[in-house]
C-alpha positions as CSV (number, residue, x, y, z in Angstrom):
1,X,-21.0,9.5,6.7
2,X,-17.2,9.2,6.7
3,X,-15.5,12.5,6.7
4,X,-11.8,11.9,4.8
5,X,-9.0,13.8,4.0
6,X,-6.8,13.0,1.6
7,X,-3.3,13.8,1.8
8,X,-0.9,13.7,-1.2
9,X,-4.2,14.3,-3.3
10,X,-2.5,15.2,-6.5
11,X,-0.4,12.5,-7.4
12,X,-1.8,9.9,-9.0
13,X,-3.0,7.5,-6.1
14,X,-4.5,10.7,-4.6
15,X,-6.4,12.1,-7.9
16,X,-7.9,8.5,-7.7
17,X,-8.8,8.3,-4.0
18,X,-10.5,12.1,-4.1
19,X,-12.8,10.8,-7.1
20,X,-13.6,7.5,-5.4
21,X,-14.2,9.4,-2.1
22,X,-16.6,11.6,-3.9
23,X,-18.4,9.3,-5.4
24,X,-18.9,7.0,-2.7
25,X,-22.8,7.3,-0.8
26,X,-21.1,6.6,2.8
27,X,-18.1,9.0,2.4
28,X,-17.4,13.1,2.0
29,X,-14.3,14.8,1.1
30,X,-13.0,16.9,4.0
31,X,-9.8,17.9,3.1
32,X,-6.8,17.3,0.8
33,X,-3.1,17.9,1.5
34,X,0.1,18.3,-0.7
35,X,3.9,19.7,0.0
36,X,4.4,23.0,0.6
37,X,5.9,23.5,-2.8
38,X,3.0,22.2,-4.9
39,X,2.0,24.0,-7.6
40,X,-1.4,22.5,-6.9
41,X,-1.9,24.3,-3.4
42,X,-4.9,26.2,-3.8
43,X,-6.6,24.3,-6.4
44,X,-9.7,22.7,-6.3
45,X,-9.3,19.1,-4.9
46,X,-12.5,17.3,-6.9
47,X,-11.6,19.6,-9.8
48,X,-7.4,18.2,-10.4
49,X,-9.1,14.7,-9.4
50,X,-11.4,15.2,-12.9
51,X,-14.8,14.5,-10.6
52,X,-16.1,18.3,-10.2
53,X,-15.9,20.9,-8.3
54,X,-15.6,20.0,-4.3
55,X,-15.1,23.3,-2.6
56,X,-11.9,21.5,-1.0
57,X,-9.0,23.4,-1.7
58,X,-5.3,21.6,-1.5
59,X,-3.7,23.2,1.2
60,X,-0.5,22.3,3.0
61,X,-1.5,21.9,5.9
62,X,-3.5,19.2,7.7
63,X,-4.3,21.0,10.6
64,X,-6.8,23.4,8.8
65,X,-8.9,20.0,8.2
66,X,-9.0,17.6,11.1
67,X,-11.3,19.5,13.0
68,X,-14.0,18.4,10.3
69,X,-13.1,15.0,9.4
70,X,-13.1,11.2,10.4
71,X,-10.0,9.6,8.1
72,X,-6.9,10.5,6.8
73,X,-5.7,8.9,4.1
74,X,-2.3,8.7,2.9
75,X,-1.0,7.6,0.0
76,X,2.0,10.5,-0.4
77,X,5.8,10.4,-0.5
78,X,6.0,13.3,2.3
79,X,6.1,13.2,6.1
80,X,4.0,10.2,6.5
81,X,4.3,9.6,10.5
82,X,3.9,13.4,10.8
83,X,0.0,12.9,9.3
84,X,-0.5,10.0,11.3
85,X,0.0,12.0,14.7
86,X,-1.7,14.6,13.6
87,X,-4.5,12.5,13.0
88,X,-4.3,10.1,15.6
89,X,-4.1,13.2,18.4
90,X,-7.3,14.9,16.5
91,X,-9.3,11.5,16.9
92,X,-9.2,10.4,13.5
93,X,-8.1,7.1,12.0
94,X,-5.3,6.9,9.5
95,X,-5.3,4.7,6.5
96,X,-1.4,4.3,4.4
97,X,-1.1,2.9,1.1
98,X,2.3,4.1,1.2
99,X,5.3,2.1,0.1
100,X,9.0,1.4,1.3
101,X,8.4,2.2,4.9
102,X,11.5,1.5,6.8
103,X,11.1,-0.6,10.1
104,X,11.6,2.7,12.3
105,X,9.1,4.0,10.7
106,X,6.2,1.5,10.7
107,X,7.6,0.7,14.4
108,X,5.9,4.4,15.0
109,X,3.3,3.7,13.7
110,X,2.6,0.9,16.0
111,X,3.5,3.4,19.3
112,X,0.1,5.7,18.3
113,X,-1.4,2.6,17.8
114,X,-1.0,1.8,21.3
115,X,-1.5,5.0,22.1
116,X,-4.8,4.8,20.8
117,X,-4.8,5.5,17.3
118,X,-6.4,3.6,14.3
119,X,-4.2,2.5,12.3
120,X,-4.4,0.5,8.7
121,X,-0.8,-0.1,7.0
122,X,-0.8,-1.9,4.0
123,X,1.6,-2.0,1.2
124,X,-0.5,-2.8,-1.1
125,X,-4.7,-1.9,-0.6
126,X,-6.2,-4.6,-3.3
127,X,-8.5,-6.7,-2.3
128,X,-6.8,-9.1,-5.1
129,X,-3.2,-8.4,-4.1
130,X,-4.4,-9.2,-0.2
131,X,-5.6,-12.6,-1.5
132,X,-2.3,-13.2,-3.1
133,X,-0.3,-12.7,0.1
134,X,-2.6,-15.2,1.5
135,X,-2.1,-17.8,-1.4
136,X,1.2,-17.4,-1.6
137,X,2.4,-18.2,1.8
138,X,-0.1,-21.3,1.6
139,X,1.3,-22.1,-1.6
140,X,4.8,-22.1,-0.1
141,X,4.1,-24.3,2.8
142,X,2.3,-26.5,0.8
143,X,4.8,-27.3,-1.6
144,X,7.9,-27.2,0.6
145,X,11.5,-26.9,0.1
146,X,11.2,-28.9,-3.2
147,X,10.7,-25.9,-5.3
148,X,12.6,-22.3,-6.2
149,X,10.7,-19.4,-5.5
150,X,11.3,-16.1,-8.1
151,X,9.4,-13.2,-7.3
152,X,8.9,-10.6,-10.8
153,X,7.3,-7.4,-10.3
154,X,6.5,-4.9,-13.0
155,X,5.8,-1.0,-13.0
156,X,5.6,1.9,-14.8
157,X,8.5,4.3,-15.1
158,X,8.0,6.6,-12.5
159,X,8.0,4.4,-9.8
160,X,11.1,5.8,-7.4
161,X,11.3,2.6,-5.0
162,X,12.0,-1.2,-6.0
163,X,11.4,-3.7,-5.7
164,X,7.9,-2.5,-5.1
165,X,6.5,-2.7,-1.5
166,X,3.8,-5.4,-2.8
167,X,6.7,-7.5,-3.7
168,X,8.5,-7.2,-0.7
169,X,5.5,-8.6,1.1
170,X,5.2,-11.1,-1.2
171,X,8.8,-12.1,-0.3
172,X,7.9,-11.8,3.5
173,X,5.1,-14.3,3.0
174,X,6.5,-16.9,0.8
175,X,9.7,-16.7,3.5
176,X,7.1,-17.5,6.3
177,X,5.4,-20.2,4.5
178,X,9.0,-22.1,4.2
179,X,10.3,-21.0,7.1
180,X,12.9,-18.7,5.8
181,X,13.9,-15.3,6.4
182,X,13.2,-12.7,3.8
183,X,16.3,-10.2,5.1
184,X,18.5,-13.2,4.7
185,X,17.6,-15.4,1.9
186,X,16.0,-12.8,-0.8
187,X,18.7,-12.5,-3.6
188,X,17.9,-9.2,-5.8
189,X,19.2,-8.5,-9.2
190,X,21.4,-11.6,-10.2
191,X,24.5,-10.3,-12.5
192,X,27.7,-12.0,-13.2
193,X,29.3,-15.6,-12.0
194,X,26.6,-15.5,-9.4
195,X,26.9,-19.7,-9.1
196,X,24.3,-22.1,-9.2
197,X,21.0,-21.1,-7.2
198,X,20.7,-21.9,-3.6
199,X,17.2,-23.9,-2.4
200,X,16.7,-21.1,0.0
201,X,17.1,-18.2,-2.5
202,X,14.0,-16.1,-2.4
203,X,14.8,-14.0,-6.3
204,X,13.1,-10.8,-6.4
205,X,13.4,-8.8,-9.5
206,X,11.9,-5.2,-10.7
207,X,11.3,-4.3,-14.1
208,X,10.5,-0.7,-15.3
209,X,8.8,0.8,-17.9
210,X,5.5,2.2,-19.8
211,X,2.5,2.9,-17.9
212,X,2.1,-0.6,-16.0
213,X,-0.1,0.4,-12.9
214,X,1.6,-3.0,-11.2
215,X,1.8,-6.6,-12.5
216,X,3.6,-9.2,-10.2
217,X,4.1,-12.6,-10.5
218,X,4.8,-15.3,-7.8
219,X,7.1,-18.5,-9.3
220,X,7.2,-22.1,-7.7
221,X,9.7,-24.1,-10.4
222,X,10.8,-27.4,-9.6
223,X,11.8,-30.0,-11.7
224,X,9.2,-31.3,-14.1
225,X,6.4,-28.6,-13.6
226,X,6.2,-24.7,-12.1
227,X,3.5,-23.1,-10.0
228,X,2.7,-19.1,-10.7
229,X,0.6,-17.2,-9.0
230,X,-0.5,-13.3,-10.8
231,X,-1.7,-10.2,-10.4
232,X,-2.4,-7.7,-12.7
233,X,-3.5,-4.1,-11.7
234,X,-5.1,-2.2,-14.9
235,X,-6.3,0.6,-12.7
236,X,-5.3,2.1,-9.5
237,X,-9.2,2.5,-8.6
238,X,-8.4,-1.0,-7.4
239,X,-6.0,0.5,-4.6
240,X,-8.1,3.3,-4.1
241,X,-11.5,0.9,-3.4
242,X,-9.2,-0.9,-0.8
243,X,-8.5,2.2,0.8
244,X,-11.9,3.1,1.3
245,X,-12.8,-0.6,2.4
246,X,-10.0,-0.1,5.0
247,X,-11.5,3.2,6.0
248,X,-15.2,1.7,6.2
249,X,-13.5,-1.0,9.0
250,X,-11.8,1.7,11.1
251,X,-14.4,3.2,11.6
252,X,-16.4,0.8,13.8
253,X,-12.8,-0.8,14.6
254,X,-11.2,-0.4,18.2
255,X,-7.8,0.9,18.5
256,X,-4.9,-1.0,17.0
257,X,-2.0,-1.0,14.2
258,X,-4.5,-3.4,11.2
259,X,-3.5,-4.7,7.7
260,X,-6.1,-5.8,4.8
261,X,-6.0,-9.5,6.1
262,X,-8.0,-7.8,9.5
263,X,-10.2,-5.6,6.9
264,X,-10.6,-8.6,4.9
265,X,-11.4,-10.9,7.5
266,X,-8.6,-13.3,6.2
């Protein structure tokens, strides 16, 4: 039985990941987490999740659960690295679905990893989304410098960061395929006498609005014919069954800093 706390477990990745936690046969609910200012603190984790009654109440503070559990993981917008040590010192392994982690940040990350921990870091936990980073870098060396790639994510309008972390990666991939470099060649938000495009331009663009749990689309245009590649999320149980796929491979995994490709065997 894997033992997990959740932290950020009333948002809406968290409210997902507490139900799919619960009802999974291999997995129990140790703990949940939220900021110190939460009007949820107190509350009944399975309860704001809609799957019951748990007897885990949101508290703000980790340390009251670690003692009991296996797994943290962290989907949240609070002190990310701060979980991770927490967890990593207590013996557990740490799974983030977070987005928009900065380089400092992730490079942390990889330090407890050394030091240790169990680490999976993904920006985006679908199994579907993971095959896409795979396809599209493929897909980029395959067809060369011969065609413009245009990157078009979608969201709902909530979303805080953009372009969205699975897009990002997207860029990252498609730049490795061609041998390009994402910080340098990705062109976001064209506007004005921008010219005509270069062949290196990587386009990313974020659109906003309605309830989209994430839609993004991968564009190979060349003269004649264009490539896409899509995916559409229509529930975020398809992050949250990642999560728990990632948790299921740390758990028999030794010490490192992993992404989905290593808990998807890709």
């Amino acid at each position: 039985m894997i033992r997990v706390i959740v932290a950020g477990a009333a948002g809406r990745m968290g409210k997902r990941l507490v139900d799919c936690v619960i009802s999974a046969r291999d997995m129990e609910l140790a703990g949940a987490t939220e900021h110190a200012e939460s009007p949820m603190l107190g509350l009944d984790a399975g309860t704001i999740a809609g799957a019951g009654e748990s007897g885990i109440a949101i508290s703000a503070e980790m340390d009251a659960f670690v003692g009991s559990a296996d797994c943290v993981m962290d989907f949240s917008t609070g002190d990310i690295i701060a979980n991770a040590k927490t967890a990593v010192s207590n013996g557990l392994s740490v799974v983030i679905g977070t987005t928009a982690l900065d380089d400092g940040r992730k490079g942390e990350l990889a330090k407890l990893a050394d030091a240790g921990g169990r680490i999976v870091l993904a920006p985006n936990m679908s199994v579907g989304v993971n095959v896409l980073f795979y396809l599209a870098e493929k897909t980029a060396e395959l067809l060369g410098d011969g065609y413009d790639i245009e990157i078009v994510e979608m969201h709902h309008n909530q979303k805080r960061d953009a372009p969205s972390g699975t897009a990002v990666r997207l860029g990252e991939c498609v730049a490795k395929g061609r041998n390009l470099s994402y910080k340098d060649d990705a062109v976001h938000c064209r506007e004005g006498m921008v010219g005509a495009r270069k062949p290196t331009e990587i386009g990313m663009h974020a659109v906003r609005g309605g309830d989209v749990v994430g839609d993004h689309t991968v564009v190979f245009a060349t003269q004649g014919e264009r490539v896409e590649l899509v995916h559409k999320a229509s529930s975020r149980d398809t992050f949250a069954m990642g999560a728990l796929k990632a948790a299921r491979f740390l758990a028999v995994a030794a010490p490192g800093f992993y992404d989905m490709r290593d808990v998807l065997g890709l």
